[in-house]
Structure formats: structure tokens, C-alpha cells
C-alpha positions as CSV (number, residue, x, y, z in Angstrom):
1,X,110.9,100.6,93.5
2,X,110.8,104.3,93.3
3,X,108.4,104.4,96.6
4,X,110.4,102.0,98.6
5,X,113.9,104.0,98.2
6,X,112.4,106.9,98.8
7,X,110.8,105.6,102.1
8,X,114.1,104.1,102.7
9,X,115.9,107.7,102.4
10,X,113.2,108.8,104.7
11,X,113.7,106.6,107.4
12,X,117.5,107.2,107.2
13,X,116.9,111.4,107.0
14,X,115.4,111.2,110.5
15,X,117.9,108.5,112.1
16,X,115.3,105.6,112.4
17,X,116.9,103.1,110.7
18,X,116.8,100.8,114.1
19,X,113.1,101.9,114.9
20,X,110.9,101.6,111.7
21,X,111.8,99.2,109.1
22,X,110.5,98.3,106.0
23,X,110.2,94.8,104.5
24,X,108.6,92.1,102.0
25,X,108.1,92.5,98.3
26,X,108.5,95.9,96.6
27,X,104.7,95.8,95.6
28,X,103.6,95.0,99.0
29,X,106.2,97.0,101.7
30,X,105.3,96.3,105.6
31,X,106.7,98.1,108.0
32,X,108.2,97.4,111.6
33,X,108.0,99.5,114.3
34,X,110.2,99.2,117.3
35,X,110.5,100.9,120.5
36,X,114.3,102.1,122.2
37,X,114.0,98.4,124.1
38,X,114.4,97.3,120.1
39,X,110.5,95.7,120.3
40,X,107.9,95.6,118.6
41,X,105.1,98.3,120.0
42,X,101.7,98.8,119.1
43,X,101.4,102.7,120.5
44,X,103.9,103.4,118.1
45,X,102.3,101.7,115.7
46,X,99.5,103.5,116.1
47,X,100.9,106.4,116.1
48,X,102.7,105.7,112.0
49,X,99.2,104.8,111.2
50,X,97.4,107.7,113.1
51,X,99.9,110.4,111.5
52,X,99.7,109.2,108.3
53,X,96.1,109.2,108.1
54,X,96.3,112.4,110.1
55,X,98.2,113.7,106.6
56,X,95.7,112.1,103.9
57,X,97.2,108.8,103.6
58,X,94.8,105.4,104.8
59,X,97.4,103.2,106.0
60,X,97.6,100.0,107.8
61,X,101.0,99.3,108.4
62,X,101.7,98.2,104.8
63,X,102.1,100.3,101.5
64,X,100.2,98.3,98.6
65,X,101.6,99.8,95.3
66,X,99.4,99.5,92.0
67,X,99.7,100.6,88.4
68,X,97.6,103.3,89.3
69,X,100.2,104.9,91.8
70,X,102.0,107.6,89.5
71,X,104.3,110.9,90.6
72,X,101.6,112.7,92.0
73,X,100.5,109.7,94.4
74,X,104.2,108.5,95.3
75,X,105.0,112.0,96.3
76,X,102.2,112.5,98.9
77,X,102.6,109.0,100.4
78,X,106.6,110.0,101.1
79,X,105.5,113.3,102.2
80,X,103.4,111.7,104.6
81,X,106.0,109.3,105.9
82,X,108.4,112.4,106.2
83,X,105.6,113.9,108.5
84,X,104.7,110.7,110.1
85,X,108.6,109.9,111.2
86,X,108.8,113.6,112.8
87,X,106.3,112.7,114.8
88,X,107.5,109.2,115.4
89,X,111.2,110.4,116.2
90,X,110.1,112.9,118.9
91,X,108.1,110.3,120.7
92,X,110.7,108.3,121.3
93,X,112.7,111.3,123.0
94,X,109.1,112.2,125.0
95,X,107.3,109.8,125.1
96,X,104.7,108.0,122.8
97,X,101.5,108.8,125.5
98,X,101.7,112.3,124.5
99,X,101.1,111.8,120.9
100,X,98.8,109.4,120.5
101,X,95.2,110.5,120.0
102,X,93.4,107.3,121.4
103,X,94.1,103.9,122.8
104,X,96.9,102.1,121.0
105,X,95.6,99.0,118.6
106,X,96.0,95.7,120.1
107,X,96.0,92.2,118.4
108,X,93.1,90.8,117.0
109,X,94.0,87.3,117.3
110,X,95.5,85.9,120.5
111,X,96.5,82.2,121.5
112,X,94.0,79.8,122.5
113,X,95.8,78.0,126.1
């Protein structure tokens, strides 16, 4: 619960509530990330998931809490996230392509016509 508010408080700290959302169970948190047309976007996807590995975290989109997660471990992730969104909020003002590091991720799956 701890980790989810505190994301939460994040999020609202740099003014994304309508970009990056957070959702499911409180074990299992995905997030959403949205461009300024309010859609879905993979480069800034990849750009949560590149900055947050950038700052120590491996992350895929989703935090997956355990009985293992304690202070120490909570405290880095929203560190991270605080880092990440700093990032994440200036590329929408400038622009996402100057950010990202590589090519943005892309669906694995796609529909068979």
C-alpha cells in the first residue's frame, strides 16, 4: 500500500496525473502511459522503463511487490519514479525523440487479418 501512495504522490508532485497512471491490484501496480493527444504511446513507454532502469530499478511497466520489499527497497523504487517522471514530464514539453536512448518497444503480438 505504502509503494502505491507514494507513487501516487509522485505522479501528482510533477503534474502527470493525466499522462502516467497507475492501476490493478496493490501487489501487482501497472502503469499507463499517455501522450498530450491522451493515448497510449510506446516511446514514452520506453522512456518510464529506460529511466528507471537507467536509475537501478528493472522494470517493465508493472511494480510486482513481495514480502521481501522493505523500507530500504520501497524507497529506491519511488526515488526512481521521482527521477523517471522528471524525465518523462520534460518530454512532453520537448519532445520524447530527444530522450529516448534507442528505438521505442513495439507490440509483440499483433492481429492475425
Amino acid at each position: 500500500h505504502r509503494l502505491k501512495t507514494e507513487l501516487e504522490q509522485v505522479i501528482i508532485r510533477h503534474k502527470l496525473t493525466d499522462f502516467v497512471q497507475l492501476y490493478n491490484h496493490i501487489a501487482l501496480i501497472h502503469t499507463r502511459t499517455l501522450n498530450r493527444e491522451m493515448k497510449p504511446d510506446f516511446a514514452l513507454r520506453t522512456l518510464l522503463l529506460q529511466e528507471m532502469i537507467r536509475c537501478g530499478i528493472l522494470f517493465q511497466g508493472s511494480f510486482y511487490t513481495t514480502w521481501s520489499h522493505r523500507d530500504p527497497e520501497i524507497d529506491k523504487t519511488v526515488a526512481a519514479f521521482d527521477q523517471a517522471l522528471a524525465v518523462y514530464a520534460q518530454a512532453l514539453e520537448m519532445g520524447v525523440e530527444k530522450f529516448l536512448i534507442g528505438r521505442p518497444i513495439r507490440p509483440v503480438f499483433r492481429k492475425i487479418n
